[in-house]
N, C-alpha and C positions, 0 to 999 in steps of 0.2 A: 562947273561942269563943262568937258570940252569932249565933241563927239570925233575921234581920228579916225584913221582906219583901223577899223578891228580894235578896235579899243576906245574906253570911255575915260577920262581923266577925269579925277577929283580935286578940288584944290579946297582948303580950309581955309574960307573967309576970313579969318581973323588973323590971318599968316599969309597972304599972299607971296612974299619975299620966301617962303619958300618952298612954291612951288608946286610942282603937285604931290600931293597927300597920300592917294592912293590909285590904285586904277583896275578895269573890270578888259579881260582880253576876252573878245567874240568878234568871230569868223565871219565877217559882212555886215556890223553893225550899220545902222543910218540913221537910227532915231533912236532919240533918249528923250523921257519925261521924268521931269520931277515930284515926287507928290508934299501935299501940304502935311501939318501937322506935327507929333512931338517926336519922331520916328521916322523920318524919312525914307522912302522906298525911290528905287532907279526902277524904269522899265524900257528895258530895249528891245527895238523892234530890227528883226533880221529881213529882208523881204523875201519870196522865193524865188529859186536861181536853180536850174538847168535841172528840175524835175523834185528840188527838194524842197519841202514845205516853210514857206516862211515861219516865225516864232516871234513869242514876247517872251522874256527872261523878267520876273519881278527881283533883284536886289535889296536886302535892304542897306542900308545907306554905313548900319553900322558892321555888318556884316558882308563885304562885297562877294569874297572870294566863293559862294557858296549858292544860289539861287532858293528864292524859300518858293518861287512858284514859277510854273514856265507852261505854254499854251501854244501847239504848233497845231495848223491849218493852211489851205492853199487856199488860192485868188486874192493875192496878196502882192500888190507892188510898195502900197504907198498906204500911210498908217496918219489917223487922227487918235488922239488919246487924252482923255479925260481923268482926274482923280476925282473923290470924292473928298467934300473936305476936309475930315478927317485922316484920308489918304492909305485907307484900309479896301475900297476898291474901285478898281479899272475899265473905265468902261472904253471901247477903240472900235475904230469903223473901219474896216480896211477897202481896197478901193484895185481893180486893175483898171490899166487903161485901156484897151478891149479883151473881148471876152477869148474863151480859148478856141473858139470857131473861128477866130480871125473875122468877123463879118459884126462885130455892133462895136463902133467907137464908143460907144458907154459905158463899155466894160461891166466888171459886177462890183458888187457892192455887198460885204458884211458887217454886222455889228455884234461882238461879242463884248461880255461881263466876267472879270475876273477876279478872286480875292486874292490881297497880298500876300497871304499866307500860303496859298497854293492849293487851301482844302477845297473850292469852288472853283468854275470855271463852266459858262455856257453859251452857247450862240444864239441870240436874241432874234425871233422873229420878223421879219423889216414887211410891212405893207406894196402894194402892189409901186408906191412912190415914195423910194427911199430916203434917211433927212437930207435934209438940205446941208450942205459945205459952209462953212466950217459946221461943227456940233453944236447946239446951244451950248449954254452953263449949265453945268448938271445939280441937283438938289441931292441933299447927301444919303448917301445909299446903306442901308444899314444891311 
């Protein structure tokens, strides 16, 4: 898996000699995770840029050209992202680096939960003290 611009490249392990395999084209990609399990899922994370809402795109792994789930929201520069181990779902914390008042370096902070299928998708309550950086390990999400 290689993240370029606007584009994610694939390459099949077991063939490296030739090359890349397949590939997913989005418009200001930056982040790609991989998820575990028998089915692998891509999820890219777009950030937001000059008024439009960043996104996550679920992939699955055997079906690229197609998105089986996608999840857009603002206050988003910079993405942590978690699978479960099964790899059926997403849990990601997004992050600005200040706020949109320009006045708190701490910027904001969300955590939303997502299913690879596309049928779920919500944004998780966070306490008055957000997690801590990086996420822990997550326990699998059924």
């Amino acid at each position: 898996m290689r993240c370029v611009t606007n584009e994610v490249h694939v390459y099949d392990t077991a063939n490296w000699s030739a090359g890349i395999a397949d590939k997913v084209r989005l418009e200001g990609v930056t982040s790609v995770s991989v998820s575990p399990g028998a089915n692998p899922n891509l999820a890219l994370f777009v950030a937001e840029k000059k008024g439009a809402p960043a996104s996550v795109k679920i992939h699955g792994l055997a079906t690229l050209a197609v998105p089986s789930g996608s999840k857009t929201f603002y206050k988003a520069d910079k993405i942590q992202m978690k699978w479960n181990k099964t790899g059926t779902n997403l849990l990601f914390l997004t992050q600005t680096e200040v706020d949109k008042t320009g006045k708190s370096y701490y910027g904001e902070t969300n955590l939303y939960l997502m299913n690879s299928s596309g049928q779920f998708d919500c944004r998780v309550t966070l306490g008055p003290s957000p997690p801590p950086l990086p996420l822990p390990l997550l326990s699998d999400i059924s």
